[in-house]
N, C-alpha and C positions, 0 to 999 in steps of 0.2 A: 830205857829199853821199852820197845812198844808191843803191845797185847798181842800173841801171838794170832796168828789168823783164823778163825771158825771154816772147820771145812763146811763146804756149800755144796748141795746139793744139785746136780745136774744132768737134768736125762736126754738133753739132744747132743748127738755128737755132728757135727755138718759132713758130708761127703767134701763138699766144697772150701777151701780155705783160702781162696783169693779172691778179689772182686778190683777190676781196673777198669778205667777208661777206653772205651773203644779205638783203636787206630792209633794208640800211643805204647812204644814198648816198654817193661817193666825197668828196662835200666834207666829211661830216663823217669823215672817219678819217682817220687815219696811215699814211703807207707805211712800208714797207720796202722798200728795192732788194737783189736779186740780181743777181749777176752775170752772165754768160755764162758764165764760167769753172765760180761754182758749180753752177749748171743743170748743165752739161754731169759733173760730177765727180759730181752727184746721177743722172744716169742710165745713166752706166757701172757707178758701183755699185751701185744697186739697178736699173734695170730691164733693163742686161745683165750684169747676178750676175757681174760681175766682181772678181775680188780686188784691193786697194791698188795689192798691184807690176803689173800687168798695167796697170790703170786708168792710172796716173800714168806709165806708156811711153806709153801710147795719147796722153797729154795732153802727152806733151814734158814731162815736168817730174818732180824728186824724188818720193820716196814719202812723203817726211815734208813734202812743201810741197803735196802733195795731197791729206795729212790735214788741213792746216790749212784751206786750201780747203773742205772736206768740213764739218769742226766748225762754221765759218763759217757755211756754208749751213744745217744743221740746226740752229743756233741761229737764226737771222734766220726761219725756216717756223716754229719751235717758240713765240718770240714773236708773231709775226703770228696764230698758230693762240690760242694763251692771251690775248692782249691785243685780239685782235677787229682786227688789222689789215688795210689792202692789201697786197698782194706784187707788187711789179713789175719786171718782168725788163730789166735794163739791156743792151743789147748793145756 
């Protein structure tokens, strides 16, 4: 049985929860889901230039479970970007 989950801490909610390809309709592509969690870890580090240790207090959680988080996220954007997909943010 595996370690139940650590609630995480998360203060951005997006207005926005879709992001696609221009000129392609949603039925013809693929999603991909984000999390909350990753949204939220993509924009304490990049858009308040926050460092790891800092980011992952703010988030309630390790610094090595908030890189995981982190690679997560910029792997599922770097697909969706190269493979022409949706991106939709799960809350």
């Amino acid at each position: 049985m595996p370690r139940p989950r650590l609630c995480r801490r998360i203060e951005f909610n997006p207005n926005i929860t879709y992001f696609k390809p221009q000129g392609v309709p949603m039925r013809d592509l693929e999603m991909i889901e984000l999390t909350a969690e990753e949204v939220e870890a993509l924009r304490l580090r990049n858009t308040e230039d926050l460092e790891q240790e800092e980011a992952a207090k703010k988030m309630n959680t390790s610094q090595s479970t908030f890189q995981r988080i982190l690679s997560s996220a910029y792997k599922k954007i770097t697909e969706a970007i190269i493979d022409g997909k949706a991106i939709k943010i799960i809350k």
